[in-house]
Each structure stands twice: as C-alpha cells, then as structure tokens.
C-alpha positions in Angstrom: -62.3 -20.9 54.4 -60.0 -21.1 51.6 -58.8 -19.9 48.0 -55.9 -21.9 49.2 -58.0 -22.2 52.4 -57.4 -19.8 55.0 -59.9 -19.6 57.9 -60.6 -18.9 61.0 -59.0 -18.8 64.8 -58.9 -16.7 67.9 -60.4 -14.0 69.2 -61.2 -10.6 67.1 -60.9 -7.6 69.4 -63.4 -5.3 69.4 -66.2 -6.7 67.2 -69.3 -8.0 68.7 -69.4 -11.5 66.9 -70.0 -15.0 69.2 -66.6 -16.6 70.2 -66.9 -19.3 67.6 -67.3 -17.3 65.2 -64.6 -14.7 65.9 -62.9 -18.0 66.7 -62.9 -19.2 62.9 -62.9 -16.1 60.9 -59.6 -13.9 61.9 -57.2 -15.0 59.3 -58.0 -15.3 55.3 -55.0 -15.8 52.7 -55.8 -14.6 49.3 -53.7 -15.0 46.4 -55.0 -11.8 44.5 -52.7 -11.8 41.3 -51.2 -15.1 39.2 -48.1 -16.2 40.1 -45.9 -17.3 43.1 -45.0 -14.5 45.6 -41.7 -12.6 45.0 -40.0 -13.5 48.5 -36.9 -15.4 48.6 -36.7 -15.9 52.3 -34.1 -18.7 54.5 -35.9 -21.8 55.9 -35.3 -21.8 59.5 -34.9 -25.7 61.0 -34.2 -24.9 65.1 -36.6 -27.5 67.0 -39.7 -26.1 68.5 -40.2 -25.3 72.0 -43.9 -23.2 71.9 -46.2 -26.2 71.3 -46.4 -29.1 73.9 -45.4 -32.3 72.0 -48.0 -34.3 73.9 -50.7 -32.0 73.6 -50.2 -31.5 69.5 -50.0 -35.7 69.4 -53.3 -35.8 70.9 -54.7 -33.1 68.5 -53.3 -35.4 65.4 -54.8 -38.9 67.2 -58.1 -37.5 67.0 -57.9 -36.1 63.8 -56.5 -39.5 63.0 -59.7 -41.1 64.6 -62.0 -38.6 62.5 -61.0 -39.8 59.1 -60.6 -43.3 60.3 -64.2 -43.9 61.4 -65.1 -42.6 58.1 -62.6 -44.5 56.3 -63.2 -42.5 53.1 -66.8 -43.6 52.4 -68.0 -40.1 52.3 -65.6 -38.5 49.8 -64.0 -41.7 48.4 -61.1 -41.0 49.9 -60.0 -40.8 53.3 -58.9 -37.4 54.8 -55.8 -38.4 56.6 -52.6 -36.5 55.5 -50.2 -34.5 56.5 -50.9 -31.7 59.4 -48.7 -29.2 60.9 -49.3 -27.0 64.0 -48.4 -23.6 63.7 -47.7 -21.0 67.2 -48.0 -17.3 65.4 -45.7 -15.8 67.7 -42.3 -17.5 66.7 -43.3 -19.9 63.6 -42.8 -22.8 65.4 -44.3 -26.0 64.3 -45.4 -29.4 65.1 -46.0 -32.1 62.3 -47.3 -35.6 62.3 -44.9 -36.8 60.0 -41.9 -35.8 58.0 -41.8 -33.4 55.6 -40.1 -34.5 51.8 -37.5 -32.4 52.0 -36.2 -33.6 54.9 -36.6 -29.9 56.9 -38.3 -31.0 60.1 -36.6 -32.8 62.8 -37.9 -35.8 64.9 -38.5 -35.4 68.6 -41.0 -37.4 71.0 -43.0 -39.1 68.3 -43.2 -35.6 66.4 -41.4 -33.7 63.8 -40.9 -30.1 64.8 -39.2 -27.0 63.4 -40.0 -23.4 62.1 -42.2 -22.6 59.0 -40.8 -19.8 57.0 -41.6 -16.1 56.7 -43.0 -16.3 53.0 -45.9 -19.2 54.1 -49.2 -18.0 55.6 -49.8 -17.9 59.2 -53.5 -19.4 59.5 -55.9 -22.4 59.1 -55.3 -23.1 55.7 -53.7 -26.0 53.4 -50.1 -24.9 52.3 -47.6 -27.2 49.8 -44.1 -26.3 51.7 -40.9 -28.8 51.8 -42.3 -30.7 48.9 -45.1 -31.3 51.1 -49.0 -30.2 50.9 -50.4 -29.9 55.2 -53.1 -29.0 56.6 -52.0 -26.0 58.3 -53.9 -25.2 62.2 -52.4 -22.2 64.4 -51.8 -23.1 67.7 -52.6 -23.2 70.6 -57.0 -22.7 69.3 -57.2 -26.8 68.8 -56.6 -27.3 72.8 -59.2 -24.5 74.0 -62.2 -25.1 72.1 -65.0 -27.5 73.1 -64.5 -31.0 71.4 -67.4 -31.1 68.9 -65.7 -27.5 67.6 -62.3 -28.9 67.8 -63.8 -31.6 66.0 -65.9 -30.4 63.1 -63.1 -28.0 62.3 -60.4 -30.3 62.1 -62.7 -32.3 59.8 -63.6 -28.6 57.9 -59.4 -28.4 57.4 -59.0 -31.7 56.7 -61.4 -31.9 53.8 -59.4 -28.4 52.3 -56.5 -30.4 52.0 -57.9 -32.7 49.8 -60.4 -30.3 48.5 -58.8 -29.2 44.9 -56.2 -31.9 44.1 -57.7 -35.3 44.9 -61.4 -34.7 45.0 -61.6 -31.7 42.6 -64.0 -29.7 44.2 -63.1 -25.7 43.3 -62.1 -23.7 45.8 -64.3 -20.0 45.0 -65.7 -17.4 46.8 -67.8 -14.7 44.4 -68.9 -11.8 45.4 -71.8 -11.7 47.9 -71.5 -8.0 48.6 -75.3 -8.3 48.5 -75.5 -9.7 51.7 -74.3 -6.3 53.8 -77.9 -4.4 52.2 -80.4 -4.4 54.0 -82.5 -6.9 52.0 -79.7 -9.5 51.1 -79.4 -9.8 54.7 -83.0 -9.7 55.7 -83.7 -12.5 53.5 -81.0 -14.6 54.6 -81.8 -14.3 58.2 -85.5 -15.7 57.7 -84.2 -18.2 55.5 -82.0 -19.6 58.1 -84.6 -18.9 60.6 -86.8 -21.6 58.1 -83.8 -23.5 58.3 -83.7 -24.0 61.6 -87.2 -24.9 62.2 -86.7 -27.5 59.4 -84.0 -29.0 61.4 -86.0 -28.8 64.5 -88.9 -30.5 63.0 -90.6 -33.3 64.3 -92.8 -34.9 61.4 -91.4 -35.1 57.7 -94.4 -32.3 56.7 -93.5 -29.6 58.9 -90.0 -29.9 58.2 -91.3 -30.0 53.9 -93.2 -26.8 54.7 -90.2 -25.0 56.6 -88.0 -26.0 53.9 -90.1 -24.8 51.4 -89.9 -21.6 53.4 -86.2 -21.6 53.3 -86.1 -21.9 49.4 -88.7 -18.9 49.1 -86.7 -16.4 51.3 -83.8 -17.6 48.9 -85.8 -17.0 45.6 -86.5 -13.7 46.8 -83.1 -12.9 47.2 -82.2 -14.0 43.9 -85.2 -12.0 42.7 -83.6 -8.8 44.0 -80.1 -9.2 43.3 -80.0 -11.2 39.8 -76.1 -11.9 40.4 -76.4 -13.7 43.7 -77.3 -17.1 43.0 -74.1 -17.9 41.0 -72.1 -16.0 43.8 -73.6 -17.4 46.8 -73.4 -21.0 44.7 -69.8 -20.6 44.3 -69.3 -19.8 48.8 -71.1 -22.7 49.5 -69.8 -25.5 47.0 -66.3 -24.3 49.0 -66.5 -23.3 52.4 -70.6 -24.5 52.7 -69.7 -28.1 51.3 -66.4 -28.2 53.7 -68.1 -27.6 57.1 -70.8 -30.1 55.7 -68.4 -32.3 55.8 -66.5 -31.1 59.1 -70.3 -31.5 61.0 -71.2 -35.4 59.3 -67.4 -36.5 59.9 -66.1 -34.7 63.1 -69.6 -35.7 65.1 -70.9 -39.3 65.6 -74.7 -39.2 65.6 -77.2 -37.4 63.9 -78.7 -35.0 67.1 -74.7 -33.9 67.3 -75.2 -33.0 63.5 -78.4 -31.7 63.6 -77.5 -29.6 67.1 -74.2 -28.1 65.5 -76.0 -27.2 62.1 -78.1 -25.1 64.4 -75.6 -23.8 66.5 -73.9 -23.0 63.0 -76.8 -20.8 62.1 -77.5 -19.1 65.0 -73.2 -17.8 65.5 -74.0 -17.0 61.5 -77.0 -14.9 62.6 -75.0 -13.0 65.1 -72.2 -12.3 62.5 -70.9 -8.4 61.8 -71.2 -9.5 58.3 -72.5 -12.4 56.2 -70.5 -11.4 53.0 -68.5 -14.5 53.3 -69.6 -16.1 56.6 -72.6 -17.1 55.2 -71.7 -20.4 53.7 -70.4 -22.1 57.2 -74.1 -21.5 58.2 -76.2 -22.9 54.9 -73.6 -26.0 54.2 -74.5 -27.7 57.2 -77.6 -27.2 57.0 -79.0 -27.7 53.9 -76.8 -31.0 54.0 -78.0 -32.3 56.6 -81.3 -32.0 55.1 -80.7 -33.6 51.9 -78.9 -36.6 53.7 -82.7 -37.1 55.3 -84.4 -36.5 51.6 -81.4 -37.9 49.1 -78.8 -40.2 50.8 -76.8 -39.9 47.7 -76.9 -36.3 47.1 -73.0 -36.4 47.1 -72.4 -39.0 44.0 -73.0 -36.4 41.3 -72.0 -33.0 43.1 -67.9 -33.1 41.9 -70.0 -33.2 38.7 -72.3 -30.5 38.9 -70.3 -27.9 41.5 -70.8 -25.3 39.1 -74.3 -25.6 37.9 -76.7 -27.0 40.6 -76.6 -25.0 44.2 -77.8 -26.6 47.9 -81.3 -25.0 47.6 -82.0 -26.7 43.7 -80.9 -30.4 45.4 -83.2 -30.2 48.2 -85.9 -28.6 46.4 -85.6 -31.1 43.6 -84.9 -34.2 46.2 -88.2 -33.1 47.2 -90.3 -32.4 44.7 -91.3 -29.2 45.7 -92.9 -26.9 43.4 -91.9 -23.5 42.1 -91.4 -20.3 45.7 -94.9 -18.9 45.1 -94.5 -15.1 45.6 -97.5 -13.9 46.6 -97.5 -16.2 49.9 -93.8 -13.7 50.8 -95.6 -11.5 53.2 -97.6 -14.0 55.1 -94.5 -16.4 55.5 -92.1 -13.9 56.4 -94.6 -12.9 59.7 -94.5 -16.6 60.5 -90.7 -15.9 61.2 -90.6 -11.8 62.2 -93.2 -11.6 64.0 -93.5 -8.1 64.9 -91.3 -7.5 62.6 -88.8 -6.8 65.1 -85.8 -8.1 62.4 -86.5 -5.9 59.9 -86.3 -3.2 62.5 -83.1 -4.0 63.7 -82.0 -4.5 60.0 -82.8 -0.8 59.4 -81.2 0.4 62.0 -78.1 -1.2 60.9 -78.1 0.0 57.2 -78.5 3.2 58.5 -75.4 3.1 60.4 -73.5 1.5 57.7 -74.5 4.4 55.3 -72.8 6.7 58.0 -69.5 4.5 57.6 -69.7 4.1 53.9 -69.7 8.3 54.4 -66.7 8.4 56.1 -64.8 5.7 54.5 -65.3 7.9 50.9 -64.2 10.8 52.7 -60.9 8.9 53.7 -60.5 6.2 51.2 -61.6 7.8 47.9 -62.2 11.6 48.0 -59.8 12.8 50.5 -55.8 12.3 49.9 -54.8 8.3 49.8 -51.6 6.4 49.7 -51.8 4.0 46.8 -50.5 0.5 46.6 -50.4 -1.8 43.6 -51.6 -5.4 43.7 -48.9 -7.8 42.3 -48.8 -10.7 43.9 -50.2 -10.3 47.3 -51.1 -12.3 50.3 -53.2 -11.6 53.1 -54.7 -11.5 56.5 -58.1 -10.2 57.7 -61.1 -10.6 59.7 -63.8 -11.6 57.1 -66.7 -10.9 59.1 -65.5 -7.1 59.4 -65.4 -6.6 55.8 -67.4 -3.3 54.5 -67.9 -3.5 50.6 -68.6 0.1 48.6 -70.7 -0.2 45.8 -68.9 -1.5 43.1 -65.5 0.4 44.1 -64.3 -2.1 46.3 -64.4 -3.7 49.8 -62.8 -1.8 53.0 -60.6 -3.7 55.1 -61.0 -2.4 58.8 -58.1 -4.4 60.0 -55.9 -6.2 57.2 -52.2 -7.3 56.4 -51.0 -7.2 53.2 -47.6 -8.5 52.0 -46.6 -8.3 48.1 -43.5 -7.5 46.2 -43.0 -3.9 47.7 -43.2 -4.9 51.1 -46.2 -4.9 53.9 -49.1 -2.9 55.1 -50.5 -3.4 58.5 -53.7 -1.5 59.3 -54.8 -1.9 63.1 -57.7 0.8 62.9 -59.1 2.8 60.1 -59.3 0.7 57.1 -57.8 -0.3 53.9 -59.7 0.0 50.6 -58.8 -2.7 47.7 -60.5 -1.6 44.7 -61.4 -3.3 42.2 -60.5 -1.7 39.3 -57.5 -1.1 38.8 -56.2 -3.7 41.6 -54.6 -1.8 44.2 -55.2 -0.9 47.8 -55.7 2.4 49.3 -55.1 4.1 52.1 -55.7 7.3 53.9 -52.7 10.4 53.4 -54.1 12.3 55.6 -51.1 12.9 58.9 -48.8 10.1 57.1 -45.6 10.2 58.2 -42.7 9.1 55.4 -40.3 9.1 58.0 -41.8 6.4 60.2 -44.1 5.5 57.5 -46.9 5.5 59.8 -50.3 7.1 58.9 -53.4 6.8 61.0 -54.1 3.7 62.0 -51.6 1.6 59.7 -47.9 1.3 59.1 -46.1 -0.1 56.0 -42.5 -1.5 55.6 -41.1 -1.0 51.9 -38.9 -3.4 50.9 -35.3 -2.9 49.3 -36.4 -0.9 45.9 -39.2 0.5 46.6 -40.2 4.2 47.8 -43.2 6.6 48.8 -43.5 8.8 45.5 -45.9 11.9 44.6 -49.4 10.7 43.4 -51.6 11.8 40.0 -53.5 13.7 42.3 -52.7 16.3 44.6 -51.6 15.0 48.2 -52.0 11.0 46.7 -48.9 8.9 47.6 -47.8 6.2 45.8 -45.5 2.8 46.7 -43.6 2.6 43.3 -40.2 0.5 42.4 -37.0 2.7 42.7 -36.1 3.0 39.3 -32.1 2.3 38.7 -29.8 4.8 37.1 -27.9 3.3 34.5 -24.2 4.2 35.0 
C-alpha cells in the first residue's frame, strides 16, 4: 500500500479476514494535509538488540536475489536499494547498508540503530538520514511462507522506486462504492471470472471468462459513474505493485498464476474491499495481459492516468464492447443459486445497523472534534466503514498531528470530509484522563480540550498565549 506506501503486517484482532490478508493490511500512513509534520523529535543511535542480525541478513540476501534475477528488465531499473527492518516494540532497526548521515552503526555485516519517534512504524518507503528505505516491520518477513515473504518484499521494493525513479503515482481514490451491496457484488463475480480465466486451459475459454470479468466491471462503472477513475487510480498503485511483487518475487509462471489466485480468493474473504481490492485485480489482470501483450508495460508510465487494467486486456484482445443484455445469464454462470448475492444482502443489512449507530455516536450525538493539520496515521484498511459522503469511520486508528495523538482501540473514529477533521464520541469522556469510550488522546504542550459550537461537542484547540 502506499501514499508514501504504508501496508500491511501482522495479525488484526478480532476481524474475520484470512491471515494473509490481515497479515498485509494493519498499518497505512497517510499524509492528509501538505507539508512536513510538526515534530521536532532526538534521533536515538543505541545498537539494536530485538532483531537477529543473521536472520535480517538472510531477509536482505533474498531480497538481493529477487531484483538480481530480474536485473531491472521489467521496470528498467533494478529494485535493489536501501532496506531497513523495523521491531515496533522499541524502534530498533536493521539496515543493509549505511545510512548518509552517518546515524546507524556497523555490527556483524549490518548497520543497526533506532528509527525515530516522528517516522512511521509500517511497510512503507520512508526518506530518513538523508536516506530513502524500504521500510519492513519485524519480525513478519521470518514467519510467512517463502512465496509471501517473497512477492511482498518484491511489492515493497518496487514502492521504493515507485514515484522518484520510475514515476509511477502513488493514489488511492475513493472506492467507497465497493462496501454497497452492488459495488461489491460485482466485483466478487468479476474476480470469480478472473479466476476461471487464470484457471483456463485453452486460449477460448480463458477469452470468454475474461470477457466475463470486463462485463461484471462495466456494470459497475454503469452503476457508480465515479468508479472507474477511482478504482483506476488503486490499481496503477497498489494493483501495478503486487503485479510486480507476484512476476518478480516467484520464478515460474504456475507460481504466478497460483498466487494471483490465492490473491483473489484472501481478497474475496476481505471485511472490506474499499482499498484491498487492487492487491487482488493487479495480479491478475497482469498476469493475463503478459499472456495477450508481452509488452503491456512499455507505454503504462505513459498512460497511468488514462488507460486502466480492464481497457489493456480488453483492447490486447480485441474484444468487443460488455453486451448488457447477456448480465443475467453470465452472472448464474458464476452464482449459481445465487447464494452470493444472498450473503451480500445479508451483509448490507448489517452494515445499515452500524452505519445507525456510528451517526448516533459520531455525528448526531455529542463528539470531540479534532482538526486535520498535518497528520499521520495507522489503521486496518480492510476495517474501514465509509458514510455516505460524510466521511469514513475508523474502527481502530492512530492519529498523530500537531496537537498530539488519538488512539482508538474500539468504537471508531470518524474523519470527515469536509471540513477535514476527525471525530469522536463525547459521550462518558473523561478530561482528566482524557479517555473516552474506546479511545485515548495525549495533547501536546499548547493544546487543550475546549467547549464545542454545539452543546456537549469538545474541541482539541491551540492554547492561545496571553500577551504580557
């Protein structure tokens, strides 16, 4: 994942998503306002002791052996660079090479120290002691199976080189389409189609699935006019980068073609596809146009904005316009029984009860409000609740900015849209403790809980100085 990359590691508590997936989704940086963040915090240099030094050098040989076998022919340019392991508990860190300022220390072929408070703790690519890593939390790289391990160190890899070298944008857009019931009904039987084109065993039954896969699509862009220019923005990021971590981190095509499925079904099985979806369709519909285009990559830094997955293929292959009127039959080819559309029911149904309760707590009910200034933070993307066009609720999020931190364990954050600012619930807050239900916040020096426009709102506002 990444604005400035962020993704994906560990296990989520209590949310019934696959291990990989609650593996790659847990953390997400996002820089939500210009500008650098207003911390000016020590750089710590003590040695780390948390990460085995022989263990991290055999994470950075085969990373060093990924990029090497390719030797930068699919990019045109290799993905080698700086890496640094990361343990979340005391900011301890393992490099594979010195950092330009001089900060990390050399010890048994490594460099080691501590990264500071004010730099993200996730998958992601950071620039810190005049250096831009590729950041990995440890210990995930030495407990996953290999092809994970090594699709995703491909996936951060390629991040690091993403935006600066290869100019490929790093952007999200908003896919809040994909938590109704339709945008996710249609996606599901379009990687359903998917994954019998991948599965295919003669070049015309893998055409007619994958002319399948681009109907479902059509009709999703026929319901929710915004979403092809949303989901097209997703997938040239974080669809293009686990492309690449599936055709780089694995060795032969049935690897590929096995992962891309594997990809799709842990997608499937998702909480929420609002920005998970893209690590499903990348893979795949790359994989697919390496079969119909070899050289579907020579023109895409090009046209990133302008021609999506589903337009290659379909033009690669000739294919003529989704013909509507064959929807209903197709879509029994892939529900039959129309069990998934059941299932899909059931489940807007008890999102509309949430969305009830989250507006009783988040927007009609008394709320702490916090402004959005230059903030960074942490979440579980695949937990992510969006409300109309108010805003998304963040079930379990930390968020740092210029007042100071909010960390919600159980209850949820709002950010709205419009203005920027997060939300939280009043109700039973302590300003003593400043602990509410389910969250806590820690104001920095300058900053205080103040009376709200409404009655019972709080708001985090700057202390303002008395002139003498």
């Amino acid at each position: 994942m990444d604005q400035t990359s962020c993704e994906r590691h560990a296990g989520v508590e209590g949310i019934s998503v696959p291990r990989r997936i609650q593996h790659r989704f847990l953390i997400y940086l996002l820089g939500l306002a210009s500008g650098a963040v207003a911390f000016a915090l020590p750089i710590a240099t003590h040695a780390a002791d948390s990460i085995d030094h022989s263990e991290a050098a055999s994470i950075f040989q085969q990373a060093d052996v990924i990029c090497t076998r390719d030797g930068g022919k699919l990019w045109g340019q290799s993905l080698c660079g700086p890496m640094l392991l990361v343990d979340p508990n005391d900011r301890s860190v393992v490099a594979n090479q010195a950092d330009a300022d001089g900060v990390l220390k050399a010890s048994d072929g490594v460099f080691v120290g501590v990264l500071p408070a004010d730099q993200p703790l996730s998958d992601t690519t950071i620039t810190w002691s005049g250096t831009r890593w590729c950041e990995l939390l440890w210990p995930w790289p030495m407990r996953e199976d290999d092809d994970m391990r090594h699709v995703t160190l491909a996936h951060e890899l390629f991040h690091r080189i993403q935006l600066d070298d290869l100019h490929i944008e790093k952007r999200d857009g908003d896919n809040a389409h994909l938590d109704t019931l339709d945008g996710r009904y249609f996606i599901e039987l379009e990687w359903r189609a998917l994954t019998a084109a991948l599965q295919a065993s003669t070049p015309e039954s893998r055409r007619i699935a994958i002319a399948d896969a681009i109907l479902f699509r059509a009709e999703r862009y026929r319901l929710f006019p915004s979403a092809a220019d949303n989901e097209l923005a997703l997938e040239s990021n974080e669809g293009i980068a686990e492309y690449t971590g599936v055709r780089l981190g694995l060795q032969t095509h049935e690897q590929r073609v096995a992962y891309a499925i594997r990809d799709l079904s842990f997608g499937a099985e998702s909480a929420s596809f609002v920005r998970a979806f893209a690590y499903s369709t990348g893979p795949a519909y790359g994989l697919l146009l390496d079969q119909a285009a070899p050289n579907w990559l020579d023109n895409f830094v090009a046209t990133q904005r302008t021609k999506r997955l589903d337009q290659r293929l379909s033009s690669a292959l000739h294919l003529a316009a989704p013909d509507f009127t064959r929807l209903a039959a197709r879509t029994a080819v892939y529900d039959p029984g129309g069990k998934l559309r059941v299932k899909e029911v059931a489940r807007e149904e008890d999102k509309r009860k949430k969305l009830i309760a989250f507006k009783a707590t988040l927007i009609d009910g008394p709320v702490i409000v916090l402004p959005i200034l230059h903030s960074r933070m942490e979440f579980k993307p695949q937990s992510l609740v969006p409300i109309d066009d108010i805003g998304t609720v963040y079930p379990t999020l930390t968020l740092r900015d210029n007042w100071g931190t909010l960390i919600v364990e159980d209850g949820g954050a709002l950010l709205r849209k419009q203005p920027e600012q997060a939300t939280v619930s009043a109700t039973g807050f302590d300003r003593t403790t400043l602990r509410g239900q389910g969250f806590s916040l820690v104001l920095n020096p300058g900053w205080s809980i103040q009376s709200g426009t409404r009655h019972g709102d709080l708001i985090v506002s700057e202390t303002v100085k008395k002139v003498p």
